[in-house]
C-alpha positions as CSV (number, residue, x, y, z in Angstrom):
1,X,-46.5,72.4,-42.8
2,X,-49.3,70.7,-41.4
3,X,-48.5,67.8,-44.0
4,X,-44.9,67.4,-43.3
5,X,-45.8,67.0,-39.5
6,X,-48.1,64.4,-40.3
7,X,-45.9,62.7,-42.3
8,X,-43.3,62.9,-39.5
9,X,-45.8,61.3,-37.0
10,X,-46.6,58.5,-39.1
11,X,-43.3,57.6,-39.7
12,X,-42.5,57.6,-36.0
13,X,-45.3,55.5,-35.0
14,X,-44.6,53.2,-38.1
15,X,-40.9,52.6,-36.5
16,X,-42.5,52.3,-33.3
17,X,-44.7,49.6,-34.4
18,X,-41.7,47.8,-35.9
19,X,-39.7,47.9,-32.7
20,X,-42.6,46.2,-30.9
21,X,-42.9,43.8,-33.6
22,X,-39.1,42.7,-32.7
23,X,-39.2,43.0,-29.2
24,X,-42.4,40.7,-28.9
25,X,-40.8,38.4,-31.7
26,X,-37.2,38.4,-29.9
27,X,-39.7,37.9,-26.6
28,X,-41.8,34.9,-27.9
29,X,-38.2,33.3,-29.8
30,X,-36.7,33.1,-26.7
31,X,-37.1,30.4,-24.1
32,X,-37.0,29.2,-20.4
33,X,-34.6,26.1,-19.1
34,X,-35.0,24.6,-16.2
35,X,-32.0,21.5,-14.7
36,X,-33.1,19.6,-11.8
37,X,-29.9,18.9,-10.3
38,X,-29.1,15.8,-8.3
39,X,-26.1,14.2,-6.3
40,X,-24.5,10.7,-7.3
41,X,-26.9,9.1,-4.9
42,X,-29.8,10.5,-6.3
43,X,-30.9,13.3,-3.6
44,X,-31.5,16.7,-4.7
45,X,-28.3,18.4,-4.2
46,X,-29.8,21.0,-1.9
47,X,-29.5,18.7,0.6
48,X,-25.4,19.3,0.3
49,X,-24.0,22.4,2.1
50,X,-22.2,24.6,-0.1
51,X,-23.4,26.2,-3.4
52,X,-24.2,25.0,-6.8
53,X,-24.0,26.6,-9.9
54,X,-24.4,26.3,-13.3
55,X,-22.6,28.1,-16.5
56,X,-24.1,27.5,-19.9
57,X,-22.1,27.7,-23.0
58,X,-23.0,28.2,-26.8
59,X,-22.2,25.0,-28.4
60,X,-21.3,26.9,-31.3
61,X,-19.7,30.5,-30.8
62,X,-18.6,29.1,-27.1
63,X,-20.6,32.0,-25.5
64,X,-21.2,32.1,-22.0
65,X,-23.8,33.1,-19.5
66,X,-24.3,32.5,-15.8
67,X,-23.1,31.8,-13.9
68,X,-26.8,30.9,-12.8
69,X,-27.1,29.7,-8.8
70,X,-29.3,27.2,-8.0
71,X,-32.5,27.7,-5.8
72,X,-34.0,26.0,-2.7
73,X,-35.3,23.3,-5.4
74,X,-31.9,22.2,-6.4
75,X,-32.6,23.9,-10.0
76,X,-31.2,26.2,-12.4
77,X,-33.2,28.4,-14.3
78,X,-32.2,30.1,-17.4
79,X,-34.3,32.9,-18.6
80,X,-34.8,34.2,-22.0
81,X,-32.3,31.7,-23.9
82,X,-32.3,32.1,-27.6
83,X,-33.1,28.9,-29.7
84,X,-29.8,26.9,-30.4
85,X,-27.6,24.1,-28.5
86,X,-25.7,24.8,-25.7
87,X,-23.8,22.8,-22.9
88,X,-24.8,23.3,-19.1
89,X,-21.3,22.9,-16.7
90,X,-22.3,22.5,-13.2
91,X,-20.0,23.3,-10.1
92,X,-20.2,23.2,-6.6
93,X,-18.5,25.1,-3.7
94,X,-18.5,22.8,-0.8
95,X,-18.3,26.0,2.0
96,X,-17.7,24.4,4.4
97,X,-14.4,21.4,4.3
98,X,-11.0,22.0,4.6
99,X,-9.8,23.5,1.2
100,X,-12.6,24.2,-0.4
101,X,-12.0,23.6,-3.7
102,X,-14.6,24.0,-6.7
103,X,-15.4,21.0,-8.0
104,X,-16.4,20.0,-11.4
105,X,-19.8,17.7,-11.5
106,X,-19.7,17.0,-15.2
107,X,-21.9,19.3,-17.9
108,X,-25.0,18.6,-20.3
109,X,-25.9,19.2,-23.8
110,X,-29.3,21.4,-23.6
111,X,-31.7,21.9,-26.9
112,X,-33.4,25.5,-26.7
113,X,-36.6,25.4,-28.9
114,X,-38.0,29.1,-30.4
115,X,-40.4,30.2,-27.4
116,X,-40.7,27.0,-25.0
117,X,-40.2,26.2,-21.3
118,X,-38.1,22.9,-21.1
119,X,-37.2,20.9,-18.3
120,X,-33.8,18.6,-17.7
121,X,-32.3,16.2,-15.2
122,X,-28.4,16.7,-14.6
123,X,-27.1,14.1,-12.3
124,X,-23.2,14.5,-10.7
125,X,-21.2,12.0,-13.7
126,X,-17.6,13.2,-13.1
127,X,-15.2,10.8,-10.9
128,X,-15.9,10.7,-7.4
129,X,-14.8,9.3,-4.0
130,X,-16.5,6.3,-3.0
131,X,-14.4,5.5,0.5
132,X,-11.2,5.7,2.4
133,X,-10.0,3.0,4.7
134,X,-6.8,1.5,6.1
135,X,-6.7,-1.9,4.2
136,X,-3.5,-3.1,6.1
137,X,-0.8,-2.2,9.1
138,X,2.3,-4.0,9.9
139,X,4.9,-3.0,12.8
140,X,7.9,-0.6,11.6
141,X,11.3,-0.5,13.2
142,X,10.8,1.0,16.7
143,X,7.3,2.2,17.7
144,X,6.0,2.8,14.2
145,X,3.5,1.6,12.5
146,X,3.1,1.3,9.0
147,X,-0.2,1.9,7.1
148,X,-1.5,1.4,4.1
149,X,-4.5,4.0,3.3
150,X,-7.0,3.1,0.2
151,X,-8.7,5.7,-1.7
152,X,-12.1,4.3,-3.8
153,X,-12.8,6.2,-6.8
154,X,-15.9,5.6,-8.8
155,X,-15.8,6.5,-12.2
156,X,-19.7,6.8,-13.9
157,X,-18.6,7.3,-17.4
158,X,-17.6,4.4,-19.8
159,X,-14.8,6.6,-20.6
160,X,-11.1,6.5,-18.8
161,X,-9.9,9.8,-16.9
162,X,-6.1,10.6,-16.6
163,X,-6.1,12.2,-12.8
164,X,-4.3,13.4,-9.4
165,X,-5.4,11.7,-5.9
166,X,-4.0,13.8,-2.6
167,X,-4.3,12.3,0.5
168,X,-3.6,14.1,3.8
169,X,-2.6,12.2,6.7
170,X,-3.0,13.4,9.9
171,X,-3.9,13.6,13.9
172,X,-5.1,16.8,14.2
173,X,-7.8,17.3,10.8
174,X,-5.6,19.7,9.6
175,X,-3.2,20.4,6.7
176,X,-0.5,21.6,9.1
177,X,2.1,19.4,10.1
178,X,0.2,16.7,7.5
179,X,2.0,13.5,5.4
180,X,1.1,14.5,2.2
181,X,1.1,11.7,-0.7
182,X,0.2,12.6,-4.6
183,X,-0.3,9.7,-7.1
184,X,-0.8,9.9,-10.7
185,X,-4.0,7.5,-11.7
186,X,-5.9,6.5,-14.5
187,X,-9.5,6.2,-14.0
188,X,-11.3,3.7,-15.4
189,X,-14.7,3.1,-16.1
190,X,-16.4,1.8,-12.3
191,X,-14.2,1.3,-9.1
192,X,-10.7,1.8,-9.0
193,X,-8.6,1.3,-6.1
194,X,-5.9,3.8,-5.2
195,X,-3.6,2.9,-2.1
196,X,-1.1,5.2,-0.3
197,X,1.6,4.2,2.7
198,X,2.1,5.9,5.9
199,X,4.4,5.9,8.8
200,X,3.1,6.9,12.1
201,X,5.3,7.1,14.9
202,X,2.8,8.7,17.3
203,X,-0.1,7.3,19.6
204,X,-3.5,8.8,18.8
205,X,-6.4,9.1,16.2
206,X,-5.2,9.8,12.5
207,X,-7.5,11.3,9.9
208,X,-7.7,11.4,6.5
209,X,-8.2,14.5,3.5
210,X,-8.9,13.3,-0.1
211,X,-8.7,15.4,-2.7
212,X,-9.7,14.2,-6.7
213,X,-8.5,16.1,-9.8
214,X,-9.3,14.7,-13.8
215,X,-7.7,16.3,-16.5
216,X,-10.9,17.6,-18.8
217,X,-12.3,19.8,-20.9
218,X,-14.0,23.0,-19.0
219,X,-14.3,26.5,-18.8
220,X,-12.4,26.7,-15.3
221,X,-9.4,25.0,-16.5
222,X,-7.4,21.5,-15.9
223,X,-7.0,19.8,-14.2
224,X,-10.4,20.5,-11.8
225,X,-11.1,18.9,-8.2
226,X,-14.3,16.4,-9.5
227,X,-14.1,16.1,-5.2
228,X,-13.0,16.1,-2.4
229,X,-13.4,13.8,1.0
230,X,-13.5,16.1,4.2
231,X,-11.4,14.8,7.2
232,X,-12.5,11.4,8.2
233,X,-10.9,9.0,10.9
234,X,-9.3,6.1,9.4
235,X,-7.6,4.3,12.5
236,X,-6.3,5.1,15.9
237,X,-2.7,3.1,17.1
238,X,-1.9,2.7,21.0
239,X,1.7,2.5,22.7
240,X,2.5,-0.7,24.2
241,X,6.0,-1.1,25.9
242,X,7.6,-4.4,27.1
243,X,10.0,-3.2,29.7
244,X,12.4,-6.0,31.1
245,X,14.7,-5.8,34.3
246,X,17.5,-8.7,34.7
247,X,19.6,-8.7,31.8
248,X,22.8,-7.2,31.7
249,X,23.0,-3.6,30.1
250,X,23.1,-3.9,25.9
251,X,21.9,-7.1,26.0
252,X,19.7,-8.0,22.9
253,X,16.2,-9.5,23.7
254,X,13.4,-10.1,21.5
255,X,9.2,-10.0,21.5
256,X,7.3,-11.9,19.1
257,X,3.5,-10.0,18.6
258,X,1.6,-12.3,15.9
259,X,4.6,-13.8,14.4
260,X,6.2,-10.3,13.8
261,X,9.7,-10.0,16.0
262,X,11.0,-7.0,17.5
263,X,13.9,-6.7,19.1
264,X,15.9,-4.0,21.4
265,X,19.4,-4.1,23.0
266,X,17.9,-1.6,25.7
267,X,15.6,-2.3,28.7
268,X,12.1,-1.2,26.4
269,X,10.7,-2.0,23.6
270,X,7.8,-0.2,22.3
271,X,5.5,-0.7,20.0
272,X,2.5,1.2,18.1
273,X,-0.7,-0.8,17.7
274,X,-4.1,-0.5,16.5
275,X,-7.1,-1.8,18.0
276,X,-7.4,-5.6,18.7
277,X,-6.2,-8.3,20.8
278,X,-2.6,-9.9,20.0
279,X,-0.6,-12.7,20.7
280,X,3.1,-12.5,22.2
281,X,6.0,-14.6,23.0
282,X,9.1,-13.2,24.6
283,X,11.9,-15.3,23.1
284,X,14.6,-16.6,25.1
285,X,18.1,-14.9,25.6
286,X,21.0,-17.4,25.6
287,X,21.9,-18.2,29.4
288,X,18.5,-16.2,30.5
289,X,15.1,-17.5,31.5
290,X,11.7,-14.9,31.1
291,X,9.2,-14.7,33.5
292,X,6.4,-14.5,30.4
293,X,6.1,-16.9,27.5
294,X,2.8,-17.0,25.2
295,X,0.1,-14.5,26.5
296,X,-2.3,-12.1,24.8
297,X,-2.9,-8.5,25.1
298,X,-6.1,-6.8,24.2
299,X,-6.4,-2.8,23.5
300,X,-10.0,-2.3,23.5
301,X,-11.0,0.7,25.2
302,X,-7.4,1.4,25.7
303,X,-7.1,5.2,26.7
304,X,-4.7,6.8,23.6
305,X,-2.8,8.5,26.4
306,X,-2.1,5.8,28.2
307,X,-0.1,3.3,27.1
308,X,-0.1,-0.5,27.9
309,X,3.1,-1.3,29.9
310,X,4.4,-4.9,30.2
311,X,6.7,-5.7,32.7
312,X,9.2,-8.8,31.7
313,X,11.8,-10.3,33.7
314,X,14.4,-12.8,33.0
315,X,16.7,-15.0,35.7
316,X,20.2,-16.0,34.9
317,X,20.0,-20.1,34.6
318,X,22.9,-22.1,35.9
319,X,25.7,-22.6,33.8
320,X,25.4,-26.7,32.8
321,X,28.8,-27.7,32.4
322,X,30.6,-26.0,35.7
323,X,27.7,-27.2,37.7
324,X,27.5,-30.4,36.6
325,X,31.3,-30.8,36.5
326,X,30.6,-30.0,40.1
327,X,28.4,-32.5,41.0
328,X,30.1,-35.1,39.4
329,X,33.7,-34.5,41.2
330,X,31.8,-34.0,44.6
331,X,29.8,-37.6,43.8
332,X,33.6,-38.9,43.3
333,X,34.8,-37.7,46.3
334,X,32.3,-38.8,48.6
335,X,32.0,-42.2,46.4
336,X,36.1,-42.8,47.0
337,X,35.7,-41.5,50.8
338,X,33.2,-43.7,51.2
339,X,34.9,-46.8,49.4
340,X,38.4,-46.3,51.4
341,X,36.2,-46.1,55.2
342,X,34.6,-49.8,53.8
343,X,37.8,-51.2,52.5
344,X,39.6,-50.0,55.8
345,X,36.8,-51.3,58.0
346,X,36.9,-54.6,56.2
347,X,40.6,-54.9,56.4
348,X,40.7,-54.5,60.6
349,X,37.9,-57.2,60.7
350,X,39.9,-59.4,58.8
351,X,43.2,-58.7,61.0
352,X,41.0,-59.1,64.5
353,X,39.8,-62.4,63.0
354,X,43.3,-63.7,62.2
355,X,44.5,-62.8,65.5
356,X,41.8,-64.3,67.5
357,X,42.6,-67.8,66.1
């Protein structure tokens, strides 16, 4: 009896040995990763709002862990990783803009080594907004203005992207009530330059929502928001009116503003501008003078909400050939009155001479 027991024991503590034996092995086969993760320009990406994380992937069953937040350090640390190669995706949840969207920042192949601590650099290498501007404006028919909004992408890679750019237009930095444009692109490698048009038909401030998605290979799905550019203001337009008195009703009058004609058959005409200072003409109407010829308008520090009105007048001018026809029978008159009281006066001299001799 007292054998068997201590046979028992033994082998008890014998498997007990060999379960430490694995544990300390597994332990000491397993190792510690550590990404420093930064923006495009460099700076730690803790210095974003929002939240980054990280999900790493088995290169070669496609196994996932995470996903794995990053600290105060703008790092991910992965604990306990067994050796083998694996790729890193990083993502980042901006908290705080108007959609929100998780964007993609790219991913990177990490080397996990039997019981070592190893340390990487990820920097942001997916497609991202670089600017948005209003490269041109011309006038539209009535007060509208027409824009033309360019969106910079920056690709990083030396490889093209096949993408979707969204732009939001709008004077309240909001979706609601938005022009919304979508445009197919392909990205390729460093800037590319994608422009949308707008009509505005409203005085005011207009803003602008960017939103980047590339079609690639993730574990979220395609195609993925790479970024996003929160509301920014892009250009704010101003209401001028010409308003003219003197010509009869439907009459069709003209303004010239930096070579660009516009033209109204009522009493206003009114235009959407941005900031700057402009040259107008008022072009003449056929048997009408104007009050105004070539003069400049400026609208810096224009109040949006009150518009710049311009007060035109036009005089009738005299009809040419009825007046002149006028003048010229009148002349006649007085030129044959005036030739008949000589010839008459010369004629009685010459009688009051005859009769005198």
């Amino acid at each position: 009896m007292l054998g068997d027991y201590v046979i028992r024991l033994s082998i008890l503590v014998l498997i007990l040995l060999l379960m430490g034996i694995h544990v300390v092995m597994a332990e000491s086969s397993a190792g510690n990763v550590t990404v420093n993760i930064f923006n495009v320009n460099g700076k730690p990406a803790s210095s974003m709002h929002g939240v980054v994380y990280g999900i790493l992937v088995n290169a070669y069953n496609e196994k996932g862990m995470g996903p794995v937040f990053m600290n105060n350090n703008s790092q991910l640390i992965f604990k306990g990783i067994q050796p083998g190669t694996y790729i890193l995706y990083v993502y980042y949840y901006p908290n705080s803009t108007a959609f929100n969207y998780t964007e993609y920042w790219g991913n990177l192949t990490i080397n996990v080594f039997p019981g070592k601590a190893i340390t990487y650099n990820f920097t942001r290498n997916m497609p991202w907004i670089k600017n948005v501007y209003v490269n041109s404006t011309q006038l539209g028919n009535g007060s509208r203005a027409i824009i033309t909004v360019s969106v910079v992408v920056y690709n990083p890679q030396s490889v093209s992207f096949n993408g979707v750019v969204t732009v939001y237009i709008s004077s309240q930095e909001s979706p609601l009530n938005a022009q919304v444009r979508n445009q197919s692109v392909t990205l390729n490698p460093g800037v590319n330059n994608v422009n949308f048009t707008y009509t505005l038909s409203q005085p005011g401030t207009y803003y602008a929502y960017v939103v980047l998605k590339v079609y690639v290979t993730q574990p979220l799905g395609q195609p993925r928001t790479t970024d996003q550019y929160d509301w920014t203001p892009i250009i704010t337009v101003y209401l001028v009116s010409f308003t003219e008195s003197g010509l009869p009703s439907g009459t069709l009058w003209w303004v010239s503003i930096n070579g660009t004609r516009e033209s109204s058959n009522t009493n206003t005409i009114t235009l959407l501008l941005p900031n700057g200072t402009y040259q107008y003409e008022i072009l003449p109407v056929n048997g009408y003078v104007a009050n105004i010829t070539n003069r400049s308008l400026s609208l810096n520090g224009l109040t949006v909400n009150e518009p710049m009105i311009i007060g035109v007048g036009f005089k009738s001018k005299r009809m040419p050939i009825i007046s002149d026809v006028i003048i010229i029978v009148v002349s006649l008159i007085i030129l044959v009155t005036v030739a008949l009281v000589v010839l008459r006066f010369r004629s009685r001299n010459a009688f009051d001479d005859v009769a005198t001799a």
